[in-house]
C-alpha positions as CSV (number, residue, x, y, z in Angstrom):
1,X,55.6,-124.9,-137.2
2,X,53.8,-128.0,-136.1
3,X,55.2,-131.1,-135.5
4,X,54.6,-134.4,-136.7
5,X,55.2,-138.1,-135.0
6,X,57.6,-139.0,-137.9
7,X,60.0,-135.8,-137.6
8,X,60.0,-136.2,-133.8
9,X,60.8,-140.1,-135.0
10,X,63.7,-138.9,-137.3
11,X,65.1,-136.1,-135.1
12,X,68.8,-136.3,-135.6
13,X,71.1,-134.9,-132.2
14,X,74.7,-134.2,-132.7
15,X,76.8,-135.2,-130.0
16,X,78.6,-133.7,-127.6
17,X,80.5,-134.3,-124.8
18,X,79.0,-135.5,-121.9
19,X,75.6,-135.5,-124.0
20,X,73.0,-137.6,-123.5
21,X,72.7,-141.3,-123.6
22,X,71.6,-141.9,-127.6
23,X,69.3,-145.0,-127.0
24,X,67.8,-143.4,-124.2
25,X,66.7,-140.0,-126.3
26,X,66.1,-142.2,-129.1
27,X,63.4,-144.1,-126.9
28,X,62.3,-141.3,-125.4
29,X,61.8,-140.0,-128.5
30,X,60.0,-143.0,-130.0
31,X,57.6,-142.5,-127.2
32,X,57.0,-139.1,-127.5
33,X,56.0,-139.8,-131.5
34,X,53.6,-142.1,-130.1
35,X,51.9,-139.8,-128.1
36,X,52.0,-137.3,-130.6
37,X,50.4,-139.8,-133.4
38,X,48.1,-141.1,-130.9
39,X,46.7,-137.5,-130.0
40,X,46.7,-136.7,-133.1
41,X,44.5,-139.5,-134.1
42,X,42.7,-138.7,-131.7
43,X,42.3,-134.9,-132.4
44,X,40.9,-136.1,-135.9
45,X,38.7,-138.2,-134.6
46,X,37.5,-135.5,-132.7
47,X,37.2,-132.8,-135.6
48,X,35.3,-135.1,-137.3
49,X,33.1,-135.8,-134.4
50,X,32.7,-132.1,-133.7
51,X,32.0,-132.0,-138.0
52,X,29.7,-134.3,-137.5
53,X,27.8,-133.2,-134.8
54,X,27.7,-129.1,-136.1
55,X,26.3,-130.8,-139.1
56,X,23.8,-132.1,-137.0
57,X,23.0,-129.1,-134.8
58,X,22.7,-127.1,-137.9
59,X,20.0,-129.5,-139.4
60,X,18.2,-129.5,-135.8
61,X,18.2,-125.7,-135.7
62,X,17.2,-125.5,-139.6
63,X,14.6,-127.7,-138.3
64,X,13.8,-125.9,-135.6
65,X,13.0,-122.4,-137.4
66,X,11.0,-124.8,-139.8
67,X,9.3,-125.8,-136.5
68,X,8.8,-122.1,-135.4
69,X,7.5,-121.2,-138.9
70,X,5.3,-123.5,-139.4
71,X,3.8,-122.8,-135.8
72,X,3.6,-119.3,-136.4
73,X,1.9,-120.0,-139.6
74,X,-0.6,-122.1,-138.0
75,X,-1.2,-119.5,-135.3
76,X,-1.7,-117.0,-137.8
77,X,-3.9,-119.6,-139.8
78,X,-5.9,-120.6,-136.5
79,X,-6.4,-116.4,-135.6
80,X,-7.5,-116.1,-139.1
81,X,-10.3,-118.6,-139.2
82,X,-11.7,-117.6,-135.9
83,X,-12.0,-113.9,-137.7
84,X,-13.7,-115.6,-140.8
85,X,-15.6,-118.2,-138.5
86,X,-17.0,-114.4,-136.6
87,X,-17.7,-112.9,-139.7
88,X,-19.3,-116.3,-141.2
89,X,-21.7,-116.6,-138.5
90,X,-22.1,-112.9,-138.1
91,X,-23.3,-113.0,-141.7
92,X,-25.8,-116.2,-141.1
93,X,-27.4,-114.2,-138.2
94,X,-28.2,-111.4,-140.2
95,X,-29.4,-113.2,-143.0
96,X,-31.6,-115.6,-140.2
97,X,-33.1,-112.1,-139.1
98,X,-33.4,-111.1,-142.5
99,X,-35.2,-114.1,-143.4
100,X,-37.1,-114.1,-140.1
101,X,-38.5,-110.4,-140.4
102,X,-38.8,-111.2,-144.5
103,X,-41.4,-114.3,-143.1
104,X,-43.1,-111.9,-140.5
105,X,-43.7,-109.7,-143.4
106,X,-45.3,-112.5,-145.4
107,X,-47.7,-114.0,-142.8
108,X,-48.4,-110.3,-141.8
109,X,-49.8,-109.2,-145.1
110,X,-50.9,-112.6,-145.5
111,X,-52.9,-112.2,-142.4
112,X,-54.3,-109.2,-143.7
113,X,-55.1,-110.6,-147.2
114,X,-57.2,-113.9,-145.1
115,X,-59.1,-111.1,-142.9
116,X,-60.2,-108.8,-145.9
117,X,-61.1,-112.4,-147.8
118,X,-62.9,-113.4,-144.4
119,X,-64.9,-109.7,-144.5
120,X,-66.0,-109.8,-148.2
121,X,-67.4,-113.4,-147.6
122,X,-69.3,-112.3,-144.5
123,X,-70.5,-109.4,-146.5
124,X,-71.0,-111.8,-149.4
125,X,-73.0,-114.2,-147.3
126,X,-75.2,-111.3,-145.4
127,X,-76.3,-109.9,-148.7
128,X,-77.3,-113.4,-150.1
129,X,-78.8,-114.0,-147.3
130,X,-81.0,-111.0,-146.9
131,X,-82.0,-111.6,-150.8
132,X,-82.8,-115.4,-149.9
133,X,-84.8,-113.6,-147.1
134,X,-86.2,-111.5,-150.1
135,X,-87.0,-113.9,-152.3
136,X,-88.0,-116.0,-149.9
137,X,-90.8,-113.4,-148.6
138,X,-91.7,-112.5,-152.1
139,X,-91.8,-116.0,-153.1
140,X,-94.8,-116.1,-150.0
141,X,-96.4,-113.0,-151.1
142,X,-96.7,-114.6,-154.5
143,X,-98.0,-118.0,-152.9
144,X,-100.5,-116.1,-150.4
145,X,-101.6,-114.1,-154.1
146,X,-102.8,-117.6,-156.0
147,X,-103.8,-118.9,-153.2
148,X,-106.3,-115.7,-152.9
149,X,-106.8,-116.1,-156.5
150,X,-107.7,-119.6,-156.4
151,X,-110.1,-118.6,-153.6
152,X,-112.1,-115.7,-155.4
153,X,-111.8,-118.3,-158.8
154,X,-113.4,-121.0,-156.4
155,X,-116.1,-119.0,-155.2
156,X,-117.1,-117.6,-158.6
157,X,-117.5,-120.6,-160.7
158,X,-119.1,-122.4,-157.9
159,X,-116.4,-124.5,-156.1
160,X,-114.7,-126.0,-159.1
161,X,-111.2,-125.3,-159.3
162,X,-110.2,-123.5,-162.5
163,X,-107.7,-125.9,-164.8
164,X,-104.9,-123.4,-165.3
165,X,-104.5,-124.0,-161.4
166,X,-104.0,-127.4,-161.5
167,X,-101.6,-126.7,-164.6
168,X,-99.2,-125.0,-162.2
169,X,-98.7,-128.0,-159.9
170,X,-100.5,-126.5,-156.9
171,X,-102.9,-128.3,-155.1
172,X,-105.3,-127.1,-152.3
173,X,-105.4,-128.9,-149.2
């Protein structure tokens, strides 16, 4: 059973012979409820103290696994976004090289497409050529013919050109 200032206070004696003085219990009493209130005062103090500060240290350490969760999270976010940043850029490479070989293709056949288109116009140009050439030579053996006939038509009516000649545009020199 605990004691508390007041019953030490109120503590009774009986007397005996030869006892103690009474004042002299009674002060030393007196003091000793003092002490006792005093440290018990103080012990309250104290509990509520040590209350207030396991109150505390449970919020820092509720904080503190917050802390570690939320760092762990951010790990686990940060690891995770390197993976999809990999993948990401893996994926643009491949579709650069997809698009890069997709281009080669192009200018490949349309390199092919300009050199047949550059063949059938030399081809083209060689045969109009050759029937310029063609016309052009029968256009001279057709000149060389009225000119002939102008001659033999000169000499047979006696130097007098004939008038469908002059008809035809074509004069003699």
């Amino acid at each position: 059973m605990r004691l508390t200032a007041l019953e030490i206070k109120k503590k009774e004696f009986q007397q005996k012979m030869r006892g103690c003085d009474p004042e002299e219990v009674q002060a030393f009493l007196d003091q000793i409820s003092l002490e006792v209130e005093t440290l018990t005062s103080e012990k309250r103090e104290l509990e509520e103290a040590l209350m207030s500060t396991r109150e505390k240290l449970d919020h820092f350490v509720s904080l503190e696994q917050m802390i570690e969760k939320t760092l762990a999270a951010a790990q686990q976010t940060a690891v995770t976004m390197q993976e999809q940043a990999k993948r990401e850029a893996e994926l643009i490479l491949r579709e650069a090289e997809s698009e890069r070989m997709r281009k080669l293709n192009d200018t490949r056949i349309e390199n092919e497409r300009l050199e047949c288109a550059q063949l059938t116009l030399r081809t083209e140009y060689d045969v109009t050529l050759a029937r310029m050439r063609s016309l052009l030579s029968s256009f001279s053996a057709f000149v060389a013919s009225l000119e002939r006939d102008r001659e033999n038509a000169t000499a047979s009516v006696g130097g007098v050109p004939p008038v469908a000649m002059s008809e035809t545009g074509i004069t003699s020199n």
